[in-house]
C-alpha positions in Angstrom: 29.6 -20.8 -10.3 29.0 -18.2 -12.8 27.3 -15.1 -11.7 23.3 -15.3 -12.4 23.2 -11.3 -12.9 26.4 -9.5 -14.7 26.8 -6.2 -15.0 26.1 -6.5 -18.9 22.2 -7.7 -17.7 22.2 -4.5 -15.8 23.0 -2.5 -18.9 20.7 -4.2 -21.2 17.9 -3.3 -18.1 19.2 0.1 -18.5 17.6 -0.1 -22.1 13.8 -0.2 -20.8 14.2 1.5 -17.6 15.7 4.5 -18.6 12.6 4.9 -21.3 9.4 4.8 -18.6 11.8 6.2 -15.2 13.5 9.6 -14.5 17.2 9.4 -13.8 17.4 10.1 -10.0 19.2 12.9 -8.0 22.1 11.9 -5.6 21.9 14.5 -3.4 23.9 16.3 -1.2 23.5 18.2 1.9 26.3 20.0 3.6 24.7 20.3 7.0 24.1 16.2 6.9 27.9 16.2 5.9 28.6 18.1 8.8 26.4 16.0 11.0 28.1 12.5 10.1 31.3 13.7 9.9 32.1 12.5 6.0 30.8 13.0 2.6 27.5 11.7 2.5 24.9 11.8 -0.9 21.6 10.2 -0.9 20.2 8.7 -3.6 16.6 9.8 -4.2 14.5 6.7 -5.4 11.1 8.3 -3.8 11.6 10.2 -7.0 10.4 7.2 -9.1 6.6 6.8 -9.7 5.5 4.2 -7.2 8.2 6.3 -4.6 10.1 3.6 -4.6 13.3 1.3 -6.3 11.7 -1.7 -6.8 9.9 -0.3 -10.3 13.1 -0.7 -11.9 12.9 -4.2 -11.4 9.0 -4.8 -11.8 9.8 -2.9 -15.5 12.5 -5.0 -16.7 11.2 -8.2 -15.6 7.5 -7.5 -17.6 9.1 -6.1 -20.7 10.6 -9.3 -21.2 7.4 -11.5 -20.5 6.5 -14.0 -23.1 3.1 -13.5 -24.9 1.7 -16.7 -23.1 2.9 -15.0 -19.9 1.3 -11.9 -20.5 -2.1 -13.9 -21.2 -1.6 -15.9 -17.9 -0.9 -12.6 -16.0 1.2 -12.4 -13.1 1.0 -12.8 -9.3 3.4 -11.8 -6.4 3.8 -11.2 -2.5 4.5 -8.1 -1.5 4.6 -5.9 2.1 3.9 -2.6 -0.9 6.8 -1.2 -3.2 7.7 -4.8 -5.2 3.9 -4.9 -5.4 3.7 -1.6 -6.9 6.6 -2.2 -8.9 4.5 -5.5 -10.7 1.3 -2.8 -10.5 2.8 0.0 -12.6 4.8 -2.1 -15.1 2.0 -5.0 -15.4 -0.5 -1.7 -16.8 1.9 -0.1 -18.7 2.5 -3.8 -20.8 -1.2 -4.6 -20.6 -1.0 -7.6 -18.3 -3.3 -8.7 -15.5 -1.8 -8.6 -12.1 -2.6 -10.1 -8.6 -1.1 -9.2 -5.5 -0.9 -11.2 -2.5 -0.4 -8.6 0.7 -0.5 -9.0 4.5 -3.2 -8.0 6.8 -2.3 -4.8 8.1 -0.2 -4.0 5.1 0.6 0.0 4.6 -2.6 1.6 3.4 -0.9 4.0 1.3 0.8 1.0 -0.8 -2.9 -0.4 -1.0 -4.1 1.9 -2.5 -1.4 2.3 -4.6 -1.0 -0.9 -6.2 -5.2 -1.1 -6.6 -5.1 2.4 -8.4 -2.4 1.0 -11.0 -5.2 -1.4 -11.7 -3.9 -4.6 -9.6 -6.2 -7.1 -7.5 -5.3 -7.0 -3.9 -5.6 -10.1 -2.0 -4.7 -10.2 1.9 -3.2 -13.3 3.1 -1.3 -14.0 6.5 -0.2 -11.9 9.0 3.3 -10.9 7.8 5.4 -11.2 4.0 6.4 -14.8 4.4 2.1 -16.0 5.0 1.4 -13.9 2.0 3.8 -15.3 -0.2 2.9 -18.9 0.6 -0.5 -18.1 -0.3 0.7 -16.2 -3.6 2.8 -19.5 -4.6 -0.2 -21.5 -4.2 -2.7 -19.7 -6.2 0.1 -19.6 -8.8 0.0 -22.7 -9.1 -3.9 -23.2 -9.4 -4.6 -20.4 -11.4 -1.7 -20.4 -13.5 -0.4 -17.1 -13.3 3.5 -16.3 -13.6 4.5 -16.2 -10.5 7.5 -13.5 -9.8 8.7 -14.2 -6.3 10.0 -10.6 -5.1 14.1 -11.7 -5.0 14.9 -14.7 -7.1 14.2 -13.3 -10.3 17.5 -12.8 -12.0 15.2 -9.5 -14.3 14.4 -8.0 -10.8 17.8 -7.8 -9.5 19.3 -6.4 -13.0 16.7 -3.9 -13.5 17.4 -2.8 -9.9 21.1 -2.6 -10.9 20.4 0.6 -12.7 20.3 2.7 -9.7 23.5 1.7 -8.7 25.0 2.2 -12.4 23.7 5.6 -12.1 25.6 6.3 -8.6 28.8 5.5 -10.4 28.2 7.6 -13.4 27.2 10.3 -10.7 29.9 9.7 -8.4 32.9 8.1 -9.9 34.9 8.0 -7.3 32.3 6.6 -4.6 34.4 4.5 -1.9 31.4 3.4 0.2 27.7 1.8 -0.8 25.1 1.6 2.2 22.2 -0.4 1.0 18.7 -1.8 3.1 18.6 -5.4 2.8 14.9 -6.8 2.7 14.5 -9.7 0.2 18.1 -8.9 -0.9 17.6 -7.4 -4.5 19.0 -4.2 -3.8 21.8 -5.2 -1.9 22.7 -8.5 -4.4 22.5 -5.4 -7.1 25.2 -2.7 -5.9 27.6 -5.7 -5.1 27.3 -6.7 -8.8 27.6 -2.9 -10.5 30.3 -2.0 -7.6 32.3 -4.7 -7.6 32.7 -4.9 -11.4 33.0 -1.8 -12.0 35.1 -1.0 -9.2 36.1 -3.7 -6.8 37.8 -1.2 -4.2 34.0 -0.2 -3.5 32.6 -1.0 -0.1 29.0 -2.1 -0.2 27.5 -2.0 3.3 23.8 -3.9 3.5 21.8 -2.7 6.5 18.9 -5.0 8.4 16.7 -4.0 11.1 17.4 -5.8 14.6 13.8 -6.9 14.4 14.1 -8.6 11.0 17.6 -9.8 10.8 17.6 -13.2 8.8 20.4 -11.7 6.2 22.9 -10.4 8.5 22.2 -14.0 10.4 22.6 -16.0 7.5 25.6 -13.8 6.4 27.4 -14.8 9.7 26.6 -18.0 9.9 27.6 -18.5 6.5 24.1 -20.5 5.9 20.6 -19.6 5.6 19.2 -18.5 8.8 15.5 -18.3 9.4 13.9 -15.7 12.3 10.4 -16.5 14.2 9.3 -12.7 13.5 10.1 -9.8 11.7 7.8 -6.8 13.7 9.7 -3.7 12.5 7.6 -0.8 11.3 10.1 -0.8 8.5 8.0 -3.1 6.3 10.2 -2.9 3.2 12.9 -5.0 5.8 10.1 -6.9 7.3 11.6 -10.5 6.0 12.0 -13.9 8.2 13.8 -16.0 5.4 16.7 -14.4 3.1 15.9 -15.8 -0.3 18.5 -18.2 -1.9 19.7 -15.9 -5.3 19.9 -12.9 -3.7 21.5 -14.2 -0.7 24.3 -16.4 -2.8 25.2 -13.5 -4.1 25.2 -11.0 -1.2 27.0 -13.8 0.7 29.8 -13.9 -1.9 30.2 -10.3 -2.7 28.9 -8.0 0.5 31.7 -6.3 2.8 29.6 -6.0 5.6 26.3 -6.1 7.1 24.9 -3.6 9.8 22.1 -3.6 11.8 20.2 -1.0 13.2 17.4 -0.1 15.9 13.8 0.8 15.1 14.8 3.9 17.0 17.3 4.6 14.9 15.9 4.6 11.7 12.7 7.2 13.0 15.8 9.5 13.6 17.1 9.1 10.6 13.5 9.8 9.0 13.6 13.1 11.0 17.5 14.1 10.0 16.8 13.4 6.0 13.4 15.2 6.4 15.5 18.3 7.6 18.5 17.9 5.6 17.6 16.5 2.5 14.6 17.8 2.9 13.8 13.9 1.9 10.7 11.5 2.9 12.1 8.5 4.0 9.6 5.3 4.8 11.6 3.3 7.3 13.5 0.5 5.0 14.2 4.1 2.9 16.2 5.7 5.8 18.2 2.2 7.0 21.2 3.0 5.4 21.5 6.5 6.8 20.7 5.2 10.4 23.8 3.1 9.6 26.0 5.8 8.4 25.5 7.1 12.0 25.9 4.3 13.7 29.0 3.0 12.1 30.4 6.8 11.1 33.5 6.0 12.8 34.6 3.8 10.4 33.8 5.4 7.4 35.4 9.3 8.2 37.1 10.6 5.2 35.3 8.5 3.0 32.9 9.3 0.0 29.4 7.3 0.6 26.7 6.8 -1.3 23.2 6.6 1.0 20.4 4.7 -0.4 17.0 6.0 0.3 15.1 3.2 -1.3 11.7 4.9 -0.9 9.2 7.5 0.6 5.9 6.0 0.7 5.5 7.0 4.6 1.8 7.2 6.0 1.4 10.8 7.6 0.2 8.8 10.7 3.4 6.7 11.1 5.5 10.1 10.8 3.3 12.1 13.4 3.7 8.8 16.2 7.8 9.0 14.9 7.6 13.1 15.5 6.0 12.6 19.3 7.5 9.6 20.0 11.4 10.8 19.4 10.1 14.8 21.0 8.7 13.0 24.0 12.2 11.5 24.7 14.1 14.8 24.4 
């Protein structure tokens, strides 16, 4: 099978992102060096508009919209950053959007995606209820219907952040990516791997949502009852079939971490990086501690995939983690 996303897609994505987004720092911070033991640089997507990585994708998938598409208008599922992503690129191209969110989503994404000019519609109580709405009222409104993974455009325009770690960091031995829907992580495996197939790429799930590492060890798609993580951007129960193929083909290893684990990790970037991480955004420095071991003497490349934290979730994560020490 030939790959659905090459590394050429990502470059032509390259093309439109790199006109409406900032390139991103990858920094680095000697004391969170010190701390994991390795060299460590984050990549800062809360740097984007919508604080987040998924705009890449949202950007490159509506530039390419036919005119009868545009007319229809669009409609997704999202937990927040995809659904800001389709938000900010659907008004800069003019096109209606709709998206379908859980109850209880992140009131910062909320408002967000509505103040990008967006209709909010709440549906179920977690991703996977809001998307079968969304794929319903697709079909009887007629909207496009961009599912948040298995959009070949989405995963490409993603891909750019990963081009730019390798421009960045040429000789980068180690990726560590969050896995939600499986965009980001079916991304670095494509720029990595053909650019350099000695790369590691590392995906990192939450134990609370863990379909992805499941269906990665099982060889076959593995759906979970529930996904209650207060990471939402990793708050999937079904890995989505592009995505996974290709993570399943390409991916060195998956890691999964503890809700625990990633509010540290929120704390440590905060005073490192001097970074906001959301939770998804800080899964792949959790892992970096967890699995540090393993990756001493190494050059890695962090992904924090986003910073749109609510101030309430980081003062329960400051008193939760001080009440324990």
């Amino acid at each position: 099978m030939s790959q659905p996303v090459t590394l050429g897609d990502v470059c032509r994505a390259r093309r439109v992102v790199s006109k409406y987004l900032p390139r991103t720092p990858l920094v680095r911070s000697s004391t969170l060096c010190k701390q994991l033991g390795f060299e460590a640089y984050v990549k800062c997507e809360n740097f984007l508009p919508t604080g987040a990585f998924k705009v890449r994708g949202g950007l490159n998938l509506l530039s390419r919209l036919s005119e009868e598409e545009r007319l229809r208008g669009v409609i997704t599922a999202s937990t927040g950053n995809h659904g800001q992503s389709i938000a900010y690129s659907a008004s800069l191209f003019g096109v209606k959007a709709v998206v379908g969110m859980p109850k209880g989503s992140n009131p910062i994404k909320v408002e967000a995606i509505k103040d990008l000019g967006a209709f909010v519609e709440f549906h179920g109580s977690d991703f996977d209820e809001a998307r079968l709405w969304v794929e319903e009222e697709a079909k009887k409104m007629g909207y496009r219907y961009i599912h948040s993974a298995n959009e070949p455009l989405l995963i490409a325009g993603v891909g750019t952040l990963y081009l730019e770690i390798m421009e960045d960091l040429p000789d980068v031995e180690v990726m560590i990516v969050p896995i939600g829907g499986g965009s980001g992580a079916a991304a670095a495996c494509i720029v990595a791997k053909s650019i350099n197939p000695d790369v590691k790429v590392f995906g990192v799930q939450t134990e609370k949502a863990p379909a992805v590492y499941l269906s990665w060890k099982n060889r076959k798609m593995v759906e979970t009852e529930s996904a209650e993580t207060f990471a939402e951007g990793l708050a999937t129960r079904v890995p989505f079939k592009l995505t996974f193929d290709i993570i399943n083909k390409l991916i060195d290893d998956v890691v999964l971490v503890s809700e625990e684990e990633m509010k540290r990790a929120i704390l440590t970037l905060l005073e490192t990086t001097h970074q906001l991480a959301e939770g998804a955004g800080s899964a792949s420095t959790a892992a970096a501690f967890k699995i540090n071991n393993r990756l001493q003497g190494r050059k890695v490349a962090l992904v924090l995939t986003g910073g749109n934290l609510t101030l309430q979730t980081l003062e329960t994560i400051f008193k939760e983690l001080s009440f324990k020490h």
